[in-house]
Kinemage of the C-alpha trace (Angstrom):
@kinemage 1
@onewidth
@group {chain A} dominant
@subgroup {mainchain}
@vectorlist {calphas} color= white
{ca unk a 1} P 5.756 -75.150 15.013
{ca unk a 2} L 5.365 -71.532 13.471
{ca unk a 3} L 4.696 -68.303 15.431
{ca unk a 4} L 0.621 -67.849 15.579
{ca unk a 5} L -0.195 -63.904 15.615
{ca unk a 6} L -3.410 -62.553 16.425
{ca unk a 7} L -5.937 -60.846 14.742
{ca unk a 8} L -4.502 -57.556 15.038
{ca unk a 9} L -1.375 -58.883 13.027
{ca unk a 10} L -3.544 -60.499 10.338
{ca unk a 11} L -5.469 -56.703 10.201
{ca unk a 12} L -2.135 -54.641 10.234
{ca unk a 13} L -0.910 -57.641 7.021
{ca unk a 14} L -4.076 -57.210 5.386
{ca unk a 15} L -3.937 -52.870 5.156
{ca unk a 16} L -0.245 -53.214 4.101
{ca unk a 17} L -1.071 -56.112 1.235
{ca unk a 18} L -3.931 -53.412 -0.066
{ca unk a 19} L -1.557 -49.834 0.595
{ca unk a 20} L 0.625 -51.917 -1.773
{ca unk a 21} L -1.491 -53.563 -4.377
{ca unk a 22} L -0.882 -56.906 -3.162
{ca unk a 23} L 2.596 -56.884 -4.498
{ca unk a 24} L 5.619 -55.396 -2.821
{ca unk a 25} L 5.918 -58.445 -0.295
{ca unk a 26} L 9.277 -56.952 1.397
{ca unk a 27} L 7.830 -54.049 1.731
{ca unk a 28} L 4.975 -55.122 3.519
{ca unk a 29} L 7.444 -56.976 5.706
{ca unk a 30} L 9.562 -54.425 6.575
{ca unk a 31} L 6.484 -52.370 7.769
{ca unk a 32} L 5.150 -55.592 9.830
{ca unk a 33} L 8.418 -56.205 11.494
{ca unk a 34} L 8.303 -52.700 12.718
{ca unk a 35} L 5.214 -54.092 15.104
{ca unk a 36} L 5.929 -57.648 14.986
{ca unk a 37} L 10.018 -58.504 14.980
{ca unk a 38} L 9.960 -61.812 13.799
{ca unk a 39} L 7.220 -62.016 11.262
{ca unk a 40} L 8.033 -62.727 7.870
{ca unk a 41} L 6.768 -62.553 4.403
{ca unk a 42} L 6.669 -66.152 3.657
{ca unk a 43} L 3.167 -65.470 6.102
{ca unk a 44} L 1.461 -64.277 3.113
{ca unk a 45} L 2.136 -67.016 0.740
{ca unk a 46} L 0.662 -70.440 0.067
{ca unk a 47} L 3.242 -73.352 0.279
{ca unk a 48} L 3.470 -77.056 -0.454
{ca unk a 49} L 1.100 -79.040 -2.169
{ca unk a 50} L -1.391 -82.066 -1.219
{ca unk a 51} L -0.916 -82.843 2.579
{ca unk a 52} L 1.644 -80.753 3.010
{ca unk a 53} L 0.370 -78.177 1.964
{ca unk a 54} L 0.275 -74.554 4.093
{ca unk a 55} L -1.986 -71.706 3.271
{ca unk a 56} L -0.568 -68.415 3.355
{ca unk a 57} L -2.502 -65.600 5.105
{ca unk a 58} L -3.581 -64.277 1.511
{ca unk a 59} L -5.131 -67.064 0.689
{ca unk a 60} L -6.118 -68.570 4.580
{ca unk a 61} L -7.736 -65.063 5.150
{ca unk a 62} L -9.070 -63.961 1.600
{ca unk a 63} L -6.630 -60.390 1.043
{ca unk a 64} L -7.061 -60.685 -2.114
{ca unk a 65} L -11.142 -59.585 -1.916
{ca unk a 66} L -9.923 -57.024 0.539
{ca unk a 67} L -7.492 -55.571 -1.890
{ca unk a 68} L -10.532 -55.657 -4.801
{ca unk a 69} L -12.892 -53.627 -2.388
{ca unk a 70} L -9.793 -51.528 -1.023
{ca unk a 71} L -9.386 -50.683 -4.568
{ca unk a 72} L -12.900 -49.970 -5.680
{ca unk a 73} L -13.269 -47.558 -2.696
{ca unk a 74} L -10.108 -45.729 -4.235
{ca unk a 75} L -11.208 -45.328 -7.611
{ca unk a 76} L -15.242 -44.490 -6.050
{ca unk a 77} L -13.045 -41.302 -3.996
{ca unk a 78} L -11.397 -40.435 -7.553
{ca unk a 79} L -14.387 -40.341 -9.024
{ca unk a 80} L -16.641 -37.870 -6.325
{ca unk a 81} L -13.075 -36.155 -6.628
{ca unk a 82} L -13.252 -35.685 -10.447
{ca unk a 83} L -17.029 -34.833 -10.124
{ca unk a 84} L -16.286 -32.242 -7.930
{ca unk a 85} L -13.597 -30.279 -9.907
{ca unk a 86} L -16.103 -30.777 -13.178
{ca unk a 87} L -18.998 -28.753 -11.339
{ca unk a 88} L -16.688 -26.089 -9.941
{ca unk a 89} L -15.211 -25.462 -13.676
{ca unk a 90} L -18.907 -25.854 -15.131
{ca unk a 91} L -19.707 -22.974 -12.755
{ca unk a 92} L -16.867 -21.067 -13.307
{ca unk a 93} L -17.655 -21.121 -17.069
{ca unk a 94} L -21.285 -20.082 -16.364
{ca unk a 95} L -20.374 -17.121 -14.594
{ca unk a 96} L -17.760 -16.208 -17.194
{ca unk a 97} L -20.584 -16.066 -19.814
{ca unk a 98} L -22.743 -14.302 -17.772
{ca unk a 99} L -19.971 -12.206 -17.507
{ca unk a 100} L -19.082 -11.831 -21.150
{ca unk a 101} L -23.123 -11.307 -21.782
{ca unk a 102} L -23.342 -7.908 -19.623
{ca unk a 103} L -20.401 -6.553 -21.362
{ca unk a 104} L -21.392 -7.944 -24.720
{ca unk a 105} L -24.895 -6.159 -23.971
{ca unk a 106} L -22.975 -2.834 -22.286
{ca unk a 107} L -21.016 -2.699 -25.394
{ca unk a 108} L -24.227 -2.252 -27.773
{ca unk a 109} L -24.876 0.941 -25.693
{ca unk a 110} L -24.039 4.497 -26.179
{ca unk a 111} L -20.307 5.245 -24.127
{ca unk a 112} L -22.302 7.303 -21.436
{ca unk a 113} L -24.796 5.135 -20.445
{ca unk a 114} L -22.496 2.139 -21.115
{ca unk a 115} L -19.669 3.713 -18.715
{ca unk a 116} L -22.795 4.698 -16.066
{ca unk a 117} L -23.833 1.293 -16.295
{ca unk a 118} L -20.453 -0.057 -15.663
{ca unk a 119} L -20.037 2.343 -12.744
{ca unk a 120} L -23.312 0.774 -11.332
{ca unk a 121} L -22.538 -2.931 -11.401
{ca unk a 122} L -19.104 -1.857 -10.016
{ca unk a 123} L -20.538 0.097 -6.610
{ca unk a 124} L -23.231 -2.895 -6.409
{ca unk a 125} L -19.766 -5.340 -6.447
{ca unk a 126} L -18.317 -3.481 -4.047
{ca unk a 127} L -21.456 -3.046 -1.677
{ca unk a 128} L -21.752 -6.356 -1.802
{ca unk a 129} L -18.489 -7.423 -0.803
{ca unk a 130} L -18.021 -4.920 2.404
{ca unk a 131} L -21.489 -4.796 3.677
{ca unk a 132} L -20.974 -8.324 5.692
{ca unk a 133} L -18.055 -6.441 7.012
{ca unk a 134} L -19.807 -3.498 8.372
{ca unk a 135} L -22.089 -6.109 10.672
{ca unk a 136} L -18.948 -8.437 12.487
């Protein structure tokens, strides 16, 4: 009569069949034998057929739809992920034109009131920056 594990093998199988894509089945052994010595891959898969026939745990305890919603929660965290890096360069290159506007505007200016100007928005930088440090 085979071994019978408990749910907490059948949880520990079913992270390791997702972490590897539902392929690398001595992989995922190796790992479960760490916890459980005498387990063995054949656990996962379906053997026989007809009567003597013996569901594996993939198919006994549906991995497989674990692995497809393991999966989609993946590619949702890529996707906040690759949402996140497109606003921060979308407001990087909106301060960059704002940027490029004040000194495409400064530049239409005489040089004294340009470099006056310059001088202003550079002491209002500044100000900015080290009056939060005056206050700790």
């Amino acid at each position: 009569m085979p071994k019978q594990y408990g749910d907490d093998a059948i949880q520990k199988a079913r992270e390791l069949y997702c972490k590897f894509g539902g392929k690398d089945f001595d992989a995922i052994e190796a790992e479960m034998r760490k916890t459980f010595p005498t387990w063995r891959k054949q656990n996962l898969i379906s053997r026989g057929k007809g009567s003597d026939s013996r569901l594996g745990w993939v198919d006994s305890y549906q991995f497989d739809k674990s692995l497809v919603e393991y999966q989609r929660i993946q590619i949702a965290a890529v996707t906040d992920d690759i949402q996140k890096l497109y606003l921060g360069i979308k407001k990087t290159r909106e301060k960059l034109e704002k940027t490029t506007r004040i000194f495409a505007t400064l530049s239409t200016l005489n040089n004294n009131t340009a470099i006056y100007s310059l001088l202003f928005i550079l002491s209002l930088s500044l100000a900015i920056m080290f009056i939060p440090t005056l206050f700790r």
